[in-house]
C-alpha positions in Angstrom: 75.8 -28.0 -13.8 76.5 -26.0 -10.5 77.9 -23.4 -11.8 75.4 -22.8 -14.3 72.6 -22.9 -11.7 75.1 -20.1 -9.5 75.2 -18.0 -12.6 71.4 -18.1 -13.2 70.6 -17.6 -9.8 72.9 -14.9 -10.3 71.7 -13.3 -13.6 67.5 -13.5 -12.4 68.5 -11.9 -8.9 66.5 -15.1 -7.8 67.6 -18.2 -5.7 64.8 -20.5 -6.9 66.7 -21.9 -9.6 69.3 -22.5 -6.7 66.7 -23.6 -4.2 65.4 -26.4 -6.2 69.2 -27.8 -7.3 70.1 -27.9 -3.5 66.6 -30.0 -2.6 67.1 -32.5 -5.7 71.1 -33.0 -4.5 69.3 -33.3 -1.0 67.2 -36.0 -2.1 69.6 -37.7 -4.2 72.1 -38.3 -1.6 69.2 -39.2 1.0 67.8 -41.4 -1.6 71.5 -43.3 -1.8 72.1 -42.9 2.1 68.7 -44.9 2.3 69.8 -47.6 -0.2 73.1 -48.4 1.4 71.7 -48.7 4.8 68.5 -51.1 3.7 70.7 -53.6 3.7 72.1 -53.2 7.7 68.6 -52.4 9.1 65.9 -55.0 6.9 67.4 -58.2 8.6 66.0 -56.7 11.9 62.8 -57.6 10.5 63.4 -60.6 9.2 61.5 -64.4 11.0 64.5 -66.0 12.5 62.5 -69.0 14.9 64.0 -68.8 18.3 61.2 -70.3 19.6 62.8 -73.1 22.5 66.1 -72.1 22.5 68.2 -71.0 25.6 69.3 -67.4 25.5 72.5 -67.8 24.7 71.8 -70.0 21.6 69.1 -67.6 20.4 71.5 -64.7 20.5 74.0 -66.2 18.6 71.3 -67.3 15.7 70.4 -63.8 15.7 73.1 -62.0 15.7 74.1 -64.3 12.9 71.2 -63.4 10.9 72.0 -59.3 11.8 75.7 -58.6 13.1 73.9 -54.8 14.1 71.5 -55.8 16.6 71.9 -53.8 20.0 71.3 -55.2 23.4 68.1 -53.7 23.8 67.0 -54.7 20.3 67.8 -58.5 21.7 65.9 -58.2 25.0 63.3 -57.1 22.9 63.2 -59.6 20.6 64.0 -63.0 22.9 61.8 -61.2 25.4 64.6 -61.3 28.3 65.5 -58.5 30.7 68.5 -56.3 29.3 70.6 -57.5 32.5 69.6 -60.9 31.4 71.2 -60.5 28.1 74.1 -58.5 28.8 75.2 -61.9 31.2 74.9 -63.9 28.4 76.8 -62.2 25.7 79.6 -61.5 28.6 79.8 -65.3 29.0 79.6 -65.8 25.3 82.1 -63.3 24.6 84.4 -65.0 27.4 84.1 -68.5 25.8 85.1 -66.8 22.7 81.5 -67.6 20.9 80.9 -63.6 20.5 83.1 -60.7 19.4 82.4 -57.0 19.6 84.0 -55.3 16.5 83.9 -51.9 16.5 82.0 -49.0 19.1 78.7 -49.9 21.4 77.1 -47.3 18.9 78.7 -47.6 15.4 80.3 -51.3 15.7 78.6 -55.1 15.3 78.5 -58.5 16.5 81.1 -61.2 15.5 80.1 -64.9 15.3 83.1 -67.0 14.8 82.5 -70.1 12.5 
């Protein structure tokens, strides 16, 4: 299929034909990028009822219910102070309650059983 749209181009003096396959493989791999990362980023959205819990204990619940949940995105969400929750996921992390896998940008939250 490439090749052909290459020759036409080719043969018409005219990238439209090339133009347009280039968008549509755009769009298709956007389209698929999309797909596979509904899945990591809906559960941000999603009612989890910390209402009355302690910080700690509604971090873990949340984290539990979205592993890719950044600090910030926890302040935000438990309506703490950032400081607030980085102390409490440094002393759940030291009583072995929280792991970090992976980078602060590209990695997620552990929750042992």
């Amino acid at each position: 299929m490439k090749a052909r749209v290459f020759e036409q181009a080719d043969e018409q003096a005219d990238s439209t034909v090339f133009i347009h396959f280039m968008l549509s493989t755009i769009a298709k791999t956007l389209a698929q990028a999309l797909a596979q990362n509904a899945s990591v980023n809906a559960p941000v959205n999603a009612p989890v009822n910390i209402a009355g819990l302690k910080t700690h204990e509604a971090i873990v619940l949340l984290l539990q219910h979205n592993p890719h949940l950044t600090r910030q995105q926890l302040a935000d969400l438990i309506g703490k102070d950032l400081r607030t929750i980085g102390r409490a996921i440094s002393k759940l992390q030291q009583d072995k309650q929280l792991k970090r896998i992976g980078s602060d940008k590209t990695g997620y939250w552990q929750v042992p059983p």
